[in-house]
N, C-alpha and C positions, 0 to 999 in steps of 0.2 A: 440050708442057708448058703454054703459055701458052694453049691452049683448056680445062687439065684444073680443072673447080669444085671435084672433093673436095679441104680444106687439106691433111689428112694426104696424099695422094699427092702432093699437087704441094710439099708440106714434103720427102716421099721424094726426088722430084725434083730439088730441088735441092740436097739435098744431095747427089745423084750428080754434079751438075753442079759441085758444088765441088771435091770431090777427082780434076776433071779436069788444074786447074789450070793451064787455059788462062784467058788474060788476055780474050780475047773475051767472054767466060761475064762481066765485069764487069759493065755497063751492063744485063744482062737482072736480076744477084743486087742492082743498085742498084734499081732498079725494084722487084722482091719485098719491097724495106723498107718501101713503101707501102700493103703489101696488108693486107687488113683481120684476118685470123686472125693470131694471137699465135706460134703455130707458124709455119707460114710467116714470118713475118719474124725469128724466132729463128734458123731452120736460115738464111736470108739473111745474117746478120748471121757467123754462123758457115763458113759459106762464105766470107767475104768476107776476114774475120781470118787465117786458115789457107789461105790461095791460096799466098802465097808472094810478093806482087805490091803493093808499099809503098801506092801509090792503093786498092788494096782494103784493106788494113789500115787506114788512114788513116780509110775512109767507115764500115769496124767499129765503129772508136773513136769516132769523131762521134758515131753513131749511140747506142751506150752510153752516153756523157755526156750527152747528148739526153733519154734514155729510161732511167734510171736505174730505175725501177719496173718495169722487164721483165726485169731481171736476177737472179733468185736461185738457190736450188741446186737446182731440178729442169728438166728439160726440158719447156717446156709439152706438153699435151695437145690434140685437134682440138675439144675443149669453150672454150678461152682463146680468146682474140680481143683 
């Protein structure tokens, strides 16, 4: 996953990789919050929230308060960034 360019498959990606809800899968979905497409670090954030795993919830929330401008009602697109 971490060699994959297209956003939308590696947005796919991890969202597979969230609903594994392993605690491992942390520090790769904290790193995806940096990446540059808007998608990708939506389905990160979302992954992160819904782990099940307080430190991941925790880096969600941050990240929301943070970034207040990337939160409304639709899911971005691999156009957003």
């Amino acid at each position: 996953m971490q060699t994959e360019q297209d956003p939308r498959t590696r947005a796919k990606f991890i969202e597979l990789l969230g609903e594994a809800k392993d605690h491992k899968i942390i520090p790769l979905l904290k790193k995806e919050l940096a990446h540059a497409h808007r998608e990708v670090r939506y389905w990160a954030v979302l992954s992160l929230e819904f782990s099940g795993f307080s430190e991941a919830e925790q880096m969600a929330h941050e990240y929301k308060q943070q970034h207040p401008e990337e939160w409304g009602d639709e899911i971005p697109n691999e156009q957003a960034s």
